[in-house]
C-alpha positions in Angstrom: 0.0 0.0 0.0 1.4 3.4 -1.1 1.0 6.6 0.8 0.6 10.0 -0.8 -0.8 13.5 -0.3 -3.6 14.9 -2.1 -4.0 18.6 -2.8 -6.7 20.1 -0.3 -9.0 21.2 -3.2 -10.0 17.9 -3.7 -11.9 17.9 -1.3 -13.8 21.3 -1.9 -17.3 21.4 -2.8 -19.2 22.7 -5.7 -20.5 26.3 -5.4 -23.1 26.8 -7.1 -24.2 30.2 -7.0 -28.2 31.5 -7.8 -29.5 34.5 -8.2 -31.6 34.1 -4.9 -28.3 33.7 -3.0 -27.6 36.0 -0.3 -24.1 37.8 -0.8 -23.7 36.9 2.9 -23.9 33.5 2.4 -21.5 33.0 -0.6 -18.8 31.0 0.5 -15.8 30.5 -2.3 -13.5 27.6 -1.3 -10.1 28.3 -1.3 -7.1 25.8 -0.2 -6.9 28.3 3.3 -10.9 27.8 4.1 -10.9 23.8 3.0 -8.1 22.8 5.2 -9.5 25.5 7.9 -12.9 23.6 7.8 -11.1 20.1 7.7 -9.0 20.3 11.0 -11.9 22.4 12.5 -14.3 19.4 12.1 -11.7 17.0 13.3 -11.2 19.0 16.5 -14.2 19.4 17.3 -15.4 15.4 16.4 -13.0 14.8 18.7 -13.9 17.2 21.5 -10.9 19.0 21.1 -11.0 22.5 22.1 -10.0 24.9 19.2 -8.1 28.4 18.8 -7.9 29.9 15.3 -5.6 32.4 14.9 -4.3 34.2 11.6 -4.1 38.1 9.3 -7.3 39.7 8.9 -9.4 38.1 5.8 -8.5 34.7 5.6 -12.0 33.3 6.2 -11.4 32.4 10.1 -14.8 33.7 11.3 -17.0 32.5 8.5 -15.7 29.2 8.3 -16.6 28.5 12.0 -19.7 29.9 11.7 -20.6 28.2 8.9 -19.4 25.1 10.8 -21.2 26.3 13.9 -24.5 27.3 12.7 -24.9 24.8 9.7 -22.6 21.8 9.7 -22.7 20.5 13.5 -24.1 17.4 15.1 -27.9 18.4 16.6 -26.8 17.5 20.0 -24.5 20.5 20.1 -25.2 23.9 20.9 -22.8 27.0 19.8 -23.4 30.4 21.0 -21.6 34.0 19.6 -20.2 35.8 21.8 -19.3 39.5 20.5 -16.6 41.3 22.2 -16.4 45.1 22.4 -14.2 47.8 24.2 -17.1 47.7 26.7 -17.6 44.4 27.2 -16.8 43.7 30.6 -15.4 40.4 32.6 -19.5 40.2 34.5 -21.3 40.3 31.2 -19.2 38.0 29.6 -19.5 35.9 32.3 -23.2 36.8 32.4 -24.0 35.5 29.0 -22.5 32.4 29.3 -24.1 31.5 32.8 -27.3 31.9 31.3 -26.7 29.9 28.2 -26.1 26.8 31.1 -28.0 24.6 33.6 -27.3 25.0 37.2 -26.7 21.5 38.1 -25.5 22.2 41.7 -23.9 25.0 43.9 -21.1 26.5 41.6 -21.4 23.5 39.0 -23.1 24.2 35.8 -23.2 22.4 32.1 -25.4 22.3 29.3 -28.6 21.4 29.3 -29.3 17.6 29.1 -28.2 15.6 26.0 -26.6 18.3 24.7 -22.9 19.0 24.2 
């Protein structure tokens, strides 16, 4: 049995684009967002927690939240959190609190079934 690589493009799907389609939702695959999107879903199949870091307009945020909101398992539940200069530590923590069930004094998780 041989081993080789395959170019990440292989992989990338069809876009097929209409005139109905929202600008927003126009996602052009490029070898950057296809391998973004692959170790992204292997992460997080694995329940590995994830960090994406790179320069400004390389697709970061809308691959993940095409991921996120589109592509995930139904027993999984993503939330955005937006950040501004004002955002402080209490509403951050705030928002996430209520996003969880209180399963105890200082112990909370997601709701039941989920992930």
């Amino acid at each position: 049995r041989k081993v080789h690589w395959i170019d990440w493009m292989v992989s990338a799907p069809e876009v097929e684009i209409t005139p109905e389609t929202n600008y927003s939702d126009i996602i052009v695959p490029t070898p950057d967002t296809i391998r973004m999107s692959q170790l992204l879903s292997m992460l997080l199949t694995n329940k590995k927690p994830v960090l994406c870091i790179g320069p400004t307009g390389t697709g970061k945020t809308i691959v993940i939240s095409d991921k996120l909101l589109k592509k995930m398992h139904p027993d999984c539940i993503s939330h955005f959190l937006i950040f501004s200069a004002r955002t402080s530590a209490n509403q951050t923590q705030d928002f996430i609190d209520s996003k969880l069930d209180k399963r105890r004094k200082g112990v909370y998780g997601p709701p039941l079934g989920k992930y």
